[in-house]
DSSP file (Angstrom, degrees, kcal/mol; ACC not computed):
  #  RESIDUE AA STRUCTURE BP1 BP2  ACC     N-H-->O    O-->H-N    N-H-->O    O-->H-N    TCO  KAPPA ALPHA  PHI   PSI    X-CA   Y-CA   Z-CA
    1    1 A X              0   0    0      0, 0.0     2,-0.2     0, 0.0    23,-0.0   0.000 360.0 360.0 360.0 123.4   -2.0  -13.6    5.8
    2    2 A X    >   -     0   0    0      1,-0.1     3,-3.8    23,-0.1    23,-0.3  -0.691 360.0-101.5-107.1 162.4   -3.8  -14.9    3.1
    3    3 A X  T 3  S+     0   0    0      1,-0.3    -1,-0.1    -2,-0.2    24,-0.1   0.087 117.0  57.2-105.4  31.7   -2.2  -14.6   -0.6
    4    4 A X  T 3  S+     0   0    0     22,-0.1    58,-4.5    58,-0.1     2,-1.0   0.228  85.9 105.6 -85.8 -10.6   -4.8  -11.4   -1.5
    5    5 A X  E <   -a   62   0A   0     -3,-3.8    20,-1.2    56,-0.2     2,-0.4  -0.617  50.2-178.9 -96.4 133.8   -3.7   -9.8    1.1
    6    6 A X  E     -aB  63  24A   0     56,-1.6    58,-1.1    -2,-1.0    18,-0.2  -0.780  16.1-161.5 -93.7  82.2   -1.2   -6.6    0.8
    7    7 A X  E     -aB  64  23A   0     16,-1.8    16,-1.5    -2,-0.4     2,-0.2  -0.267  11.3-164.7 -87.4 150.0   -0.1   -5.1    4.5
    8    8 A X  E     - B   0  22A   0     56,-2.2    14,-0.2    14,-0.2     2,-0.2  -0.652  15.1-174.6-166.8 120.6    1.2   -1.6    4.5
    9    9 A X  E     - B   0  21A   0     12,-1.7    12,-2.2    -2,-0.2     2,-0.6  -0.571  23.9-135.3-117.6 152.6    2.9   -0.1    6.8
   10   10 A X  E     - B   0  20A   0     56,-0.5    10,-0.2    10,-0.2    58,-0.1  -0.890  17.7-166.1-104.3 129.7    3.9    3.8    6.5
   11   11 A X  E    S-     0   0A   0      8,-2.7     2,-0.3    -2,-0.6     9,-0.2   0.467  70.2 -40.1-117.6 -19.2    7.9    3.8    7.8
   12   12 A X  E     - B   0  19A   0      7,-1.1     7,-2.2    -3,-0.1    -1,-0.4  -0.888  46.0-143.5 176.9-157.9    7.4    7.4    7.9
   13   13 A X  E     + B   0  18A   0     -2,-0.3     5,-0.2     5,-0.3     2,-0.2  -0.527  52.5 107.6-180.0  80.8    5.9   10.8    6.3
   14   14 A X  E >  S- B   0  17A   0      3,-1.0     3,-3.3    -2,-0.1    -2,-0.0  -0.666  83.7 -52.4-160.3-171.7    8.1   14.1    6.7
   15   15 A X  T 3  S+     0   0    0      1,-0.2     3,-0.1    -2,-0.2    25,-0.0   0.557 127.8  54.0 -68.6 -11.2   10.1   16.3    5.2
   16   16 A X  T 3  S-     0   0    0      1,-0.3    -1,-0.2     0, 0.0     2,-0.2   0.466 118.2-106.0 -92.4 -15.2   12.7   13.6    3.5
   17   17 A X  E <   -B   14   0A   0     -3,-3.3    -3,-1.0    21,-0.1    -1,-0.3  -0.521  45.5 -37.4 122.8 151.0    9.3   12.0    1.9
   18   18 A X  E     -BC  13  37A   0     19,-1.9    19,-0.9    -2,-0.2     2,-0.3  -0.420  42.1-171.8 -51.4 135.1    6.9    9.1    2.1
   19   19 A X  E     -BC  12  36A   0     -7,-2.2    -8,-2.7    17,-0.2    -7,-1.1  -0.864   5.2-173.7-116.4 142.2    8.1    5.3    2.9
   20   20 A X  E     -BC  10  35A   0     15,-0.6    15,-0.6    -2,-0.3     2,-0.4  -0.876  11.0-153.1-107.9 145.6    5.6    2.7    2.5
   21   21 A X  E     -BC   9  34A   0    -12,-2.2   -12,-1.7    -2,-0.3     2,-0.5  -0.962  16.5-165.7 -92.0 119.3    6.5   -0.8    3.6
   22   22 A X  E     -BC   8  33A   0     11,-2.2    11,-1.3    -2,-0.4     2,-0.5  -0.897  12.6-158.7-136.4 136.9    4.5   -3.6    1.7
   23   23 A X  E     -BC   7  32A   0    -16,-1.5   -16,-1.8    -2,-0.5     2,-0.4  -0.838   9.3-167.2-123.6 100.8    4.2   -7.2    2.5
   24   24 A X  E     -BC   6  31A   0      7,-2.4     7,-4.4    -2,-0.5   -18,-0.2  -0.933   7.1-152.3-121.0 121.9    3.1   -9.6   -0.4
   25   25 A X  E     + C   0  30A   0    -20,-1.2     2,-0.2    -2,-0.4     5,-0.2  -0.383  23.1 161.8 -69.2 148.0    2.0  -13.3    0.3
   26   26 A X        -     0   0    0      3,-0.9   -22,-0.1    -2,-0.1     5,-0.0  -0.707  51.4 -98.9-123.7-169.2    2.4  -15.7   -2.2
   27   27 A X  S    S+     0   0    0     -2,-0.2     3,-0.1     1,-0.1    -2,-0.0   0.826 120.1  45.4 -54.8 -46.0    2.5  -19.4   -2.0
   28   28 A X  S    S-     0   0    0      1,-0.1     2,-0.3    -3,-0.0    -1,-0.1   0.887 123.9 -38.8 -72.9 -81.0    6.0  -19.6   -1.9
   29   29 A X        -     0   0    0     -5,-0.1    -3,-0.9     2,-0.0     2,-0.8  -0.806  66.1 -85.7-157.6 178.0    7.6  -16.6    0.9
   30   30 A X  E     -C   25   0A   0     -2,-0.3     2,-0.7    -5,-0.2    -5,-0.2  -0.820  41.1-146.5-105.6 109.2    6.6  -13.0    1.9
   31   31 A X  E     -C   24   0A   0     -7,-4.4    -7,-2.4    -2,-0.8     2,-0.3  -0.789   4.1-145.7-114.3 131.6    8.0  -10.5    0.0
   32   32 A X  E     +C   23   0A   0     -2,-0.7     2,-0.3    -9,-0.2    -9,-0.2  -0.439  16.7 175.7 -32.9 109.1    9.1   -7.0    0.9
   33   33 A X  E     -C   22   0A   0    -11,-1.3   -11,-2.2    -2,-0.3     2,-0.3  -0.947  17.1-142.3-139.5 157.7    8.9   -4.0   -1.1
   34   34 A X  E     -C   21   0A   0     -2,-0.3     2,-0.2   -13,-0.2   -13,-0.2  -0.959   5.0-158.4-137.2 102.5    9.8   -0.2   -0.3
   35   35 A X  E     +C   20   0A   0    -15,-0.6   -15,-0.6    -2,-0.3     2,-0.5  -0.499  17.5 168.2 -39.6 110.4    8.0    2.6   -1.5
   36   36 A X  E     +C   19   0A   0     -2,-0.2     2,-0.3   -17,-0.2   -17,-0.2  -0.983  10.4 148.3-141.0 124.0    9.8    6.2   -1.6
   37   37 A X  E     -C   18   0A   0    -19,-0.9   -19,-1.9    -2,-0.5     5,-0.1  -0.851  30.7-153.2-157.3 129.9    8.5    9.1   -3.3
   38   38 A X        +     0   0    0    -21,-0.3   -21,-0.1    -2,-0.3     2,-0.1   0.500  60.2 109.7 -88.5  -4.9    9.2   13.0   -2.0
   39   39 A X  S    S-     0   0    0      1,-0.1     3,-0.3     2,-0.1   -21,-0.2  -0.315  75.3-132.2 -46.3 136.7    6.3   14.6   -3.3
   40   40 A X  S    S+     0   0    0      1,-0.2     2,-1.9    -2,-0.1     3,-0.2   0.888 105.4  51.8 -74.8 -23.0    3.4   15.8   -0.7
   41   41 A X        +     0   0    0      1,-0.2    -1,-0.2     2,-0.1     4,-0.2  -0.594  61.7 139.8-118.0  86.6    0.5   13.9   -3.3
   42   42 A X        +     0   0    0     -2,-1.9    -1,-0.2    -3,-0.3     4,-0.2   0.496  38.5 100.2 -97.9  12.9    2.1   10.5   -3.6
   43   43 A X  S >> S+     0   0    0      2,-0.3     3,-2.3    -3,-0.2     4,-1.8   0.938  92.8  33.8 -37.0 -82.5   -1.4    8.8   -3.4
   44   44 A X  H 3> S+     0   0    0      1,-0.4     4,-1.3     2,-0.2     5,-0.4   0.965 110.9  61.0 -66.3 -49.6   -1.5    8.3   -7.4
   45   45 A X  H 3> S+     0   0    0     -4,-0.2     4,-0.9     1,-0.2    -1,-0.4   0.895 106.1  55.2 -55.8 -15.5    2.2    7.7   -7.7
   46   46 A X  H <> S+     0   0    0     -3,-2.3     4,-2.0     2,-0.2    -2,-0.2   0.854 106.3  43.3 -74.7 -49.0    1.5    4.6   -5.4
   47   47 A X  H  < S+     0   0    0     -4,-1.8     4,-0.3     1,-0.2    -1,-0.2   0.382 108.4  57.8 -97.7  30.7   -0.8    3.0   -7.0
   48   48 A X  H  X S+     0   0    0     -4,-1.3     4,-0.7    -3,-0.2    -1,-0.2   0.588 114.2  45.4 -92.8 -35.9    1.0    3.5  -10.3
   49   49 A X  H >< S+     0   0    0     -4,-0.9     3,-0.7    -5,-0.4    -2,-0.2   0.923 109.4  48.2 -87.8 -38.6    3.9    1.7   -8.4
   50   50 A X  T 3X S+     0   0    0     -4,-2.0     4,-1.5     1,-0.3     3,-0.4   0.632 109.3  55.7-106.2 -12.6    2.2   -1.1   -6.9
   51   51 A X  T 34 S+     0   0    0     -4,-0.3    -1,-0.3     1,-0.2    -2,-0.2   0.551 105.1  50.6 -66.7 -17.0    0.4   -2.0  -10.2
   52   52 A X  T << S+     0   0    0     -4,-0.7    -1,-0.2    -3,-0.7    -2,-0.1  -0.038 114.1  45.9 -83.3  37.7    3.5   -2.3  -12.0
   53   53 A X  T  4 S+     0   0    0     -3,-0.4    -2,-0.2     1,-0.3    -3,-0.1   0.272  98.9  86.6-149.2 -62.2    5.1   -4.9   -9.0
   54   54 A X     <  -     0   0    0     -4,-1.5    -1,-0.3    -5,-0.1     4,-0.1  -0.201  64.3-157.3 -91.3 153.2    2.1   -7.0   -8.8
   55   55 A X  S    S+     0   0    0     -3,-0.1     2,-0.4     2,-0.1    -1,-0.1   0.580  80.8  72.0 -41.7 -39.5    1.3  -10.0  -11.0
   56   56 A X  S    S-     0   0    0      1,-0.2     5,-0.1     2,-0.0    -2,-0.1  -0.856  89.8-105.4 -91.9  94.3   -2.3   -9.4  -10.0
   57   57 A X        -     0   0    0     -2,-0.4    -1,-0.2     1,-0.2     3,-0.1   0.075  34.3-122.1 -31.0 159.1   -4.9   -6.9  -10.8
   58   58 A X  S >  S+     0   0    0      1,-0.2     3,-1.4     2,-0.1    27,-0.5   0.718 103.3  68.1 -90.2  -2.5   -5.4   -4.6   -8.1
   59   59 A X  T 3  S+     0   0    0      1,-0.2    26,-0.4    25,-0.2    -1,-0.2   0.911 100.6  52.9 -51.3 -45.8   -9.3   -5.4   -7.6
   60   60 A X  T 3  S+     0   0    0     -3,-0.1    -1,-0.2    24,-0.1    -2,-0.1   0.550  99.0  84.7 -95.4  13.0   -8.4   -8.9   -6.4
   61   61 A X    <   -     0   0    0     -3,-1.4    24,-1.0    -5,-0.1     2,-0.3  -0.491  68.0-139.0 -93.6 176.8   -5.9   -7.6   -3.7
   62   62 A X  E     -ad   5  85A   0    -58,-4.5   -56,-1.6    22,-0.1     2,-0.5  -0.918   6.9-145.3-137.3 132.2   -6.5   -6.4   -0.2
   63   63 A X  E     -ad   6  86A   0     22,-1.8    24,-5.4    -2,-0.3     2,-0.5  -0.477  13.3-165.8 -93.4 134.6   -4.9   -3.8    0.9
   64   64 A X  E     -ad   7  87A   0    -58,-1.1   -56,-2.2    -2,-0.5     2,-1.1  -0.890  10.0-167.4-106.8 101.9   -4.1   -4.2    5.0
   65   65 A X  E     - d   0  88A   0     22,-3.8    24,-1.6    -2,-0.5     2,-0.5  -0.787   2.2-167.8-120.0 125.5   -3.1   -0.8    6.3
   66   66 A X  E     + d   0  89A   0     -2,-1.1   -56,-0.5    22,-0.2     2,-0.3  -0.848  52.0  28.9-110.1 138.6   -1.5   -0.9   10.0
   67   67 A X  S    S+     0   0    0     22,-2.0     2,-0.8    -2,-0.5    22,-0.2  -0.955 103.5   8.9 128.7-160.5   -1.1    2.2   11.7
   68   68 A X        -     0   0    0     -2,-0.3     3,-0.3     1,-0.2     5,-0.1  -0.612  48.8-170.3 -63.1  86.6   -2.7    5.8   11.9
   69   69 A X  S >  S+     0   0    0     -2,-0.8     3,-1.0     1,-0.2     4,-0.4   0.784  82.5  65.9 -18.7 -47.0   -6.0    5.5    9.9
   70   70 A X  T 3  S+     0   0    0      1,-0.3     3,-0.4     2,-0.2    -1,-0.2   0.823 105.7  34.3 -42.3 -69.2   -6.2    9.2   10.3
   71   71 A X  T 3  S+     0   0    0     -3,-0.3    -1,-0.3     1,-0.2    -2,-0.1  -0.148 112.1  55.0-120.9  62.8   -3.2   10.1    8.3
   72   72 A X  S <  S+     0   0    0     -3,-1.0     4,-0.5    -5,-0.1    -2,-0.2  -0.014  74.6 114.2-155.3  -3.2   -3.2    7.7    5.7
   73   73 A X  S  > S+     0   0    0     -3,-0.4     4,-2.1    -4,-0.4    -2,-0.1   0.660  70.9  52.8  26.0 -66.4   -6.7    8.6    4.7
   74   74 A X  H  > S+     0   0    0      1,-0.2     4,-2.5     2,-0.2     5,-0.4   0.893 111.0  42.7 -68.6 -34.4   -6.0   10.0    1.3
   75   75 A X  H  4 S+     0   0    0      2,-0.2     4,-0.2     1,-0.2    -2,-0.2   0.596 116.6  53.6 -93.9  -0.9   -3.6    6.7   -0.4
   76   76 A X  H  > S+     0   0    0     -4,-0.5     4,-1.7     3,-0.1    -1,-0.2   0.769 115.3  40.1 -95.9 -36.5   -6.7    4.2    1.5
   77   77 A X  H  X S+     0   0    0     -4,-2.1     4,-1.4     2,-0.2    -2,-0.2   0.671 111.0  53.9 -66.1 -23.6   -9.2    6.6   -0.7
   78   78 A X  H  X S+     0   0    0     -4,-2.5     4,-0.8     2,-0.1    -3,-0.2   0.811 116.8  44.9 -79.1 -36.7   -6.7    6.6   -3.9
   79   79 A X  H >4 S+     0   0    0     -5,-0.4     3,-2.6    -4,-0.2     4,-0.4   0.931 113.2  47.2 -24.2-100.8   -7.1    2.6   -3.4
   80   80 A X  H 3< S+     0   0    0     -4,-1.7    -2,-0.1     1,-0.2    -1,-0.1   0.431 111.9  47.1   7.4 -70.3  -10.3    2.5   -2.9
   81   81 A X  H 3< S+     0   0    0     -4,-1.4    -1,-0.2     1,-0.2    -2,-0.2   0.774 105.8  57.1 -66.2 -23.7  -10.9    4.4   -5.4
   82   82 A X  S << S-     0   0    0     -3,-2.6    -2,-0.2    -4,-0.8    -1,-0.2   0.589 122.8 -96.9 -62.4 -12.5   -8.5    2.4   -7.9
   83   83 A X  S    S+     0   0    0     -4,-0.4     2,-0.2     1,-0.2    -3,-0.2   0.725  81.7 137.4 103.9  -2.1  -10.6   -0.7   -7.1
   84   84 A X        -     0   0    0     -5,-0.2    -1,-0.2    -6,-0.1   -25,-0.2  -0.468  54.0-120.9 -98.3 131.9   -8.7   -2.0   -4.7
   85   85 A X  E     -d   62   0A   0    -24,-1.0   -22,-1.8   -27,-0.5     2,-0.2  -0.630  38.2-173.3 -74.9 157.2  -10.4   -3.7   -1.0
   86   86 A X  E     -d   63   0A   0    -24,-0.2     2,-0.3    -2,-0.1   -22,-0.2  -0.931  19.1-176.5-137.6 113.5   -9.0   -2.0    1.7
   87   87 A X  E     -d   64   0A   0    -24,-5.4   -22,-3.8    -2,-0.2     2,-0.3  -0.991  20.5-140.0-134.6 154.7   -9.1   -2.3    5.8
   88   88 A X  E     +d   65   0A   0     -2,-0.3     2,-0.5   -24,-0.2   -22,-0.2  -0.772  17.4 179.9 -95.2 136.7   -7.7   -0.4    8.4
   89   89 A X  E      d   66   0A   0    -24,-1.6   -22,-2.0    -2,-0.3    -2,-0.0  -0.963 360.0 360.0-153.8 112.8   -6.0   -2.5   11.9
   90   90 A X              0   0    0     -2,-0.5   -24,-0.1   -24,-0.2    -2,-0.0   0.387 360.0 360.0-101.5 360.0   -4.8    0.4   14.0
């Protein structure tokens, strides 16, 4: 994991709400963060969150997303769009 990279894994996506887990290198350790939002369009509210936590614009990250491409689709297109690299490892 190189220290651009942001892995993120969706911990689930149901009637209680979104959790994202996301995993940010630095030089230093790996740090953990947890996402929660109970809204059906938490796409924007995500990358509202995850630019206030990083240090880093979000153009220089890459966002690593493991799991169902399929239905995670819209918050890898709200990236995307945001500026953000993206890859899918299913």
């Amino acid at each position: 994991m190189k220290n651009s990279d942001v892995l993120l894994y969706i911990a689930g996506n149901d009637e209680f709400g979104v959790r994202i887990h996301v995993q940010i290198a630095n030089e230093e350790n790996t740090e953990t963060l947890i996402f929660s939002d109970h809204g059906w369009l938490y796409e924007k509210q995500f990358v509202q969150w995850i630019k206030a936590k990083m240090e880093v614009p979000i153009e220089s990250l890459n966002f690593i997303f493991c799991g169902d491409p399929k239905s995670e689709f819209p918050l890898y297109s709200e990236l995307y769009s945001a500026g953000a690299k993206v890859s899918l490892v299913s």
